[in-house]
C-alpha positions, 0 to 999 in steps of 0.5 A, spaced: 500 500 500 502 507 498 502 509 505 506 503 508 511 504 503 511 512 503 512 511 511 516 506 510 521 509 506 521 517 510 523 513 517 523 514 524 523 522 524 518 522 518 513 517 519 513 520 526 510 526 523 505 522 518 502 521 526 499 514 527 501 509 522 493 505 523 490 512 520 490 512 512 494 516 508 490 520 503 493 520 497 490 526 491 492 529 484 494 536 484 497 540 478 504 542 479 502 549 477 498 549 484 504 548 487 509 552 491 516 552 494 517 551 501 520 558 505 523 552 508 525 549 505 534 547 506 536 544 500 537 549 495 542 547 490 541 540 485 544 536 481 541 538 473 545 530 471 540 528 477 535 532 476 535 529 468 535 522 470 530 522 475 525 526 469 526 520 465 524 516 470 517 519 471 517 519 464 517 511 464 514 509 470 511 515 473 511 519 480 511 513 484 512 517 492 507 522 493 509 529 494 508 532 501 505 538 501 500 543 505 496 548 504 500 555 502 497 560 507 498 565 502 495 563 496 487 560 497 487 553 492 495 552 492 499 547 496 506 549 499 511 544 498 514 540 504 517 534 501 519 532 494 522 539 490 526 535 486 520 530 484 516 537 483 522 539 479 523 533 475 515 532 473 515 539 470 521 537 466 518 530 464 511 535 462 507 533 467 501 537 468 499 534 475 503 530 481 501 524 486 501 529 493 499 528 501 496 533 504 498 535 511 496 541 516 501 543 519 505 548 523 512 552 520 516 548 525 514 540 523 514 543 515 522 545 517 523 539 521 520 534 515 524 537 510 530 537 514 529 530 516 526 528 509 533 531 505 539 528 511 535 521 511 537 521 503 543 525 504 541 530 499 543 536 503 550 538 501 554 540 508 552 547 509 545 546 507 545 541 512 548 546 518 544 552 516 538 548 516 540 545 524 542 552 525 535 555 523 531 550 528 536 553 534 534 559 532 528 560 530 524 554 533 527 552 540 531 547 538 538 546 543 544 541 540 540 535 545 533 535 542 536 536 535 540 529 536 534 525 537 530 528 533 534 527 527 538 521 529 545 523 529 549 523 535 550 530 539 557 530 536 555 530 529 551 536 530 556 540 533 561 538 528 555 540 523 554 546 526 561 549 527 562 549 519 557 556 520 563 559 523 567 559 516 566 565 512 562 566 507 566 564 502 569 558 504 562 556 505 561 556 498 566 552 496 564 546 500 557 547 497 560 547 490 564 541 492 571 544 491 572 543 498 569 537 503 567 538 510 573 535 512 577 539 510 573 546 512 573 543 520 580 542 520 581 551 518 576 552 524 580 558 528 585 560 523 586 567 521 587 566 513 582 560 513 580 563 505 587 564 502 588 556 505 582 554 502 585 556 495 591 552 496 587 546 497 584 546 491 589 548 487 594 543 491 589 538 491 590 537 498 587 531 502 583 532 508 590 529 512 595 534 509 589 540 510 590 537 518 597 537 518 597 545 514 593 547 520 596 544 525 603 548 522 599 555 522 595 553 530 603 551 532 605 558 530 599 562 533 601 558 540 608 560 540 608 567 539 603 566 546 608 560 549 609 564 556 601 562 558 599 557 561 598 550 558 592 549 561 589 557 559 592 554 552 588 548 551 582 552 553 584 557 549 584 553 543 578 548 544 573 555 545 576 556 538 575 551 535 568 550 538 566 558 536 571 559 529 572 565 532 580 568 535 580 568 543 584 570 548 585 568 555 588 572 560 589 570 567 592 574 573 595 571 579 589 572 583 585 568 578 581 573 576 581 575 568 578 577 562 577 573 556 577 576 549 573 574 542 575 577 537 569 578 531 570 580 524 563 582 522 557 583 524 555 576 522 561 573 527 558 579 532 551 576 532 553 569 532 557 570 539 550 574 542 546 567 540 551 563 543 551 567 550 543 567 550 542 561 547 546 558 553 545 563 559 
């Protein structure tokens, strides 16, 4: 049956949305021209060879999971789309005049966290989508790194690690999402002053993550000894708030144990960033 197979295939998180799995599932043809795109929707990028392949495949056989929509608020008769953009986007391409969709009325909230768990269980996001996407439930819906984890079915670890990638700037996010540079090795230029001019030289020496890590390492290992008179502990802190936040920090501490920490910004984006962090957690 189409619900049991549609349940099946989103998984836990989805399936869980759907509600109980004893209610039917109802299925209807839409026209595509009365469907929309999701607001919140964290995929924005895909594959044109992808999206090809799979418009040849509904030429041949159809749409064969039903789109996941809901009524779009702002347009009385069209659906906004919640699930199933690049399937919208292929039928199109195929020249369909109208696709399989199942209605649901729900909130901002599980519209995001559908598309989000819908895009991470078939690894569709790049890695910056991804993060962004995390980043807007902290911000917008409530979320902290714990719920998160559950929700998605990722470890606490990999959430963080996902997140922290935002730090970067803009430019080095871009790449990632173009495919020049990995998550991997954006992760190992967390902290560094001139992660831009690093980035490029991964990409033209075609630097493996471990000789980016070791590069990395050689930039930190200068940092360190221009402050090497500190402390060792102040400089693991030091080091592993930097590595946490993307963001220059400095730690000084006097003999009577009372001192002053120091990030440093460089825009109003990293700015605003250290303020989320700050009431986020106090």
């Amino acid at each position: 049956m189409i619900e049991n197979r549609l349940k099946k295939g989103l998984g836990r998180g989805l399936s869980s949305l759907l509600g109980d799995s004893s209610k039917k599932i109802q299925t209807n043809k839409v026209a595509i021209k009365d469907l929309v795109r999701n607001q919140y929707q964290p995929r924005k990028h895909f594959s044109k060879e992808s999206l090809e392949e799979l418009s040849l495949s509904i030429k041949e056989q159809g749409v064969i999971q039903p789109i996941i929509v809901r009524p779009d608020k702002s347009s009385e008769g069209k659906y906004e789309i919640i699930a199933g953009e690049r399937r919208w986007l292929a039928s199109q391409n195929a020249g369909l005049h109208e696709v399989p969709v199942v209605v649901l009325d729900v909130d901002d909230v599980k519209s995001l966290e559908f598309a989000i768990v819908e895009n991470v269980q078939r690894q569709d996001l790049n890695p910056i989508e991804e993060s962004r996407g995390y980043q807007k439930l902290i911000d917008d819906f409530n979320y902290n790194q714990e719920k998160l984890s559950k929700f998605i079915g990722k470890s606490r670890s990999y959430i963080a690690n996902s997140l922290r990638l935002l730090a970067l700037p803009e430019e080095v996010l871009v790449m990632v999402e173009k495919g020049e540079i990995s998550a991997g090795h954006a992760r190992s230029l967390i902290g560094l002053n001139n992660v831009i001019e690093i980035a490029k030289k991964i990409i033209s020496k075609k630097l493996s993550v471990r000789q980016t890590e070791i590069l990395s390492r050689q930039f930190r290992n200068k940092k360190l000894k221009i402050i090497h008179k500190k402390d060792s502990n102040l400089l693991d802190l030091q080091k592993s708030i930097e590595e946490k936040t993307g963001l220059n920090v400095n730690i000084s501490n006097k003999k009577d144990n009372s001192g002053t920490i120091t990030f440093e910004y460089k825009d109003l984006d990293q700015l605003d960033k250290i303020i989320k962090i700050i009431k986020n957690n106090y």
